[in-house]
N, C-alpha and C positions, 0 to 999 in steps of 0.2 A: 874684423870679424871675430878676431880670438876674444875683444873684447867684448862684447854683444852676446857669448859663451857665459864670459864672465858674471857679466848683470843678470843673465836669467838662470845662472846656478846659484847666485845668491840669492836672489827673489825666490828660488825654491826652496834655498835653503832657511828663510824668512818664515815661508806656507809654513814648513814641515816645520819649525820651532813653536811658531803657534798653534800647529795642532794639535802636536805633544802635551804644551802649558794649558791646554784647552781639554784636553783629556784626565791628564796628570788631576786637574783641579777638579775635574766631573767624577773620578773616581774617589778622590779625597772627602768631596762633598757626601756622596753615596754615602762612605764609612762613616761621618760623622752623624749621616740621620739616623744610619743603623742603631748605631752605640746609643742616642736620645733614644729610639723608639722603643728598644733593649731595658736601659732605665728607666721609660714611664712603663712600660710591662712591669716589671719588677716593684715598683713604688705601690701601682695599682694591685698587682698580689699581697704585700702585702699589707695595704690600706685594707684590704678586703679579711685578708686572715686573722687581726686586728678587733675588727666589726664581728669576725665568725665569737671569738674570743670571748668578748663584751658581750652579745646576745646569748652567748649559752651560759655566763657565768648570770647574771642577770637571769635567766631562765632556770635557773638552780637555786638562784638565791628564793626566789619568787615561789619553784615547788616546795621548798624548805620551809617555808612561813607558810605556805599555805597549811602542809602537812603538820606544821607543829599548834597552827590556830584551833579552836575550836570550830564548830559547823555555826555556834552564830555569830563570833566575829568575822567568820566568812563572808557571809550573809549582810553584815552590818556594814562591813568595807563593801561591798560589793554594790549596796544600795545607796550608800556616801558619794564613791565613787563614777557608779555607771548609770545611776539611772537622771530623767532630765528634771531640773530641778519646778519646783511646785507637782511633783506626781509622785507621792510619796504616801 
């Protein structure tokens, strides 16, 4: 009988090591999507601050030419540029 003790205290003690490695790994895993999810936040800020960057220096350069053009080189890029062609 002592033996029969034996096999089913190891058999538990078998359960509870895999459910430790089982845990241990689920928690590990957790951490690691944290820290990816952390760094595509961060990439994605600043891909975005980047873009903020570019459109307002571009949006400066743009009121700066416009401010320094004349009213009919305004005019003249404006219908070069925006209007559809043969309506002119």
């Amino acid at each position: 009988m002592a033996e029969f003790y034996g096999w089913i205290a190891g058999a538990i003690g078998v359960v509870v090591a895999v459910i430790v490695a089982w845990l241990s790994g689920r928690s590990k895993g957790k951490a690691v999507a944290e820290q990816k999810h952390t760094e595509q936040v961060v990439e994605a800020t600043k891909a975005v601050a980047e873009r903020q960057t570019t459109v307002s220096k571009e949006a400066a350069h743009v009121d700066q030419k416009v401010n320094n053009s004349t009213d009919g080189d305004v005019d003249k890029q404006l219908l070069d540029k925006w209007s559809r062609p043969g309506r002119r």
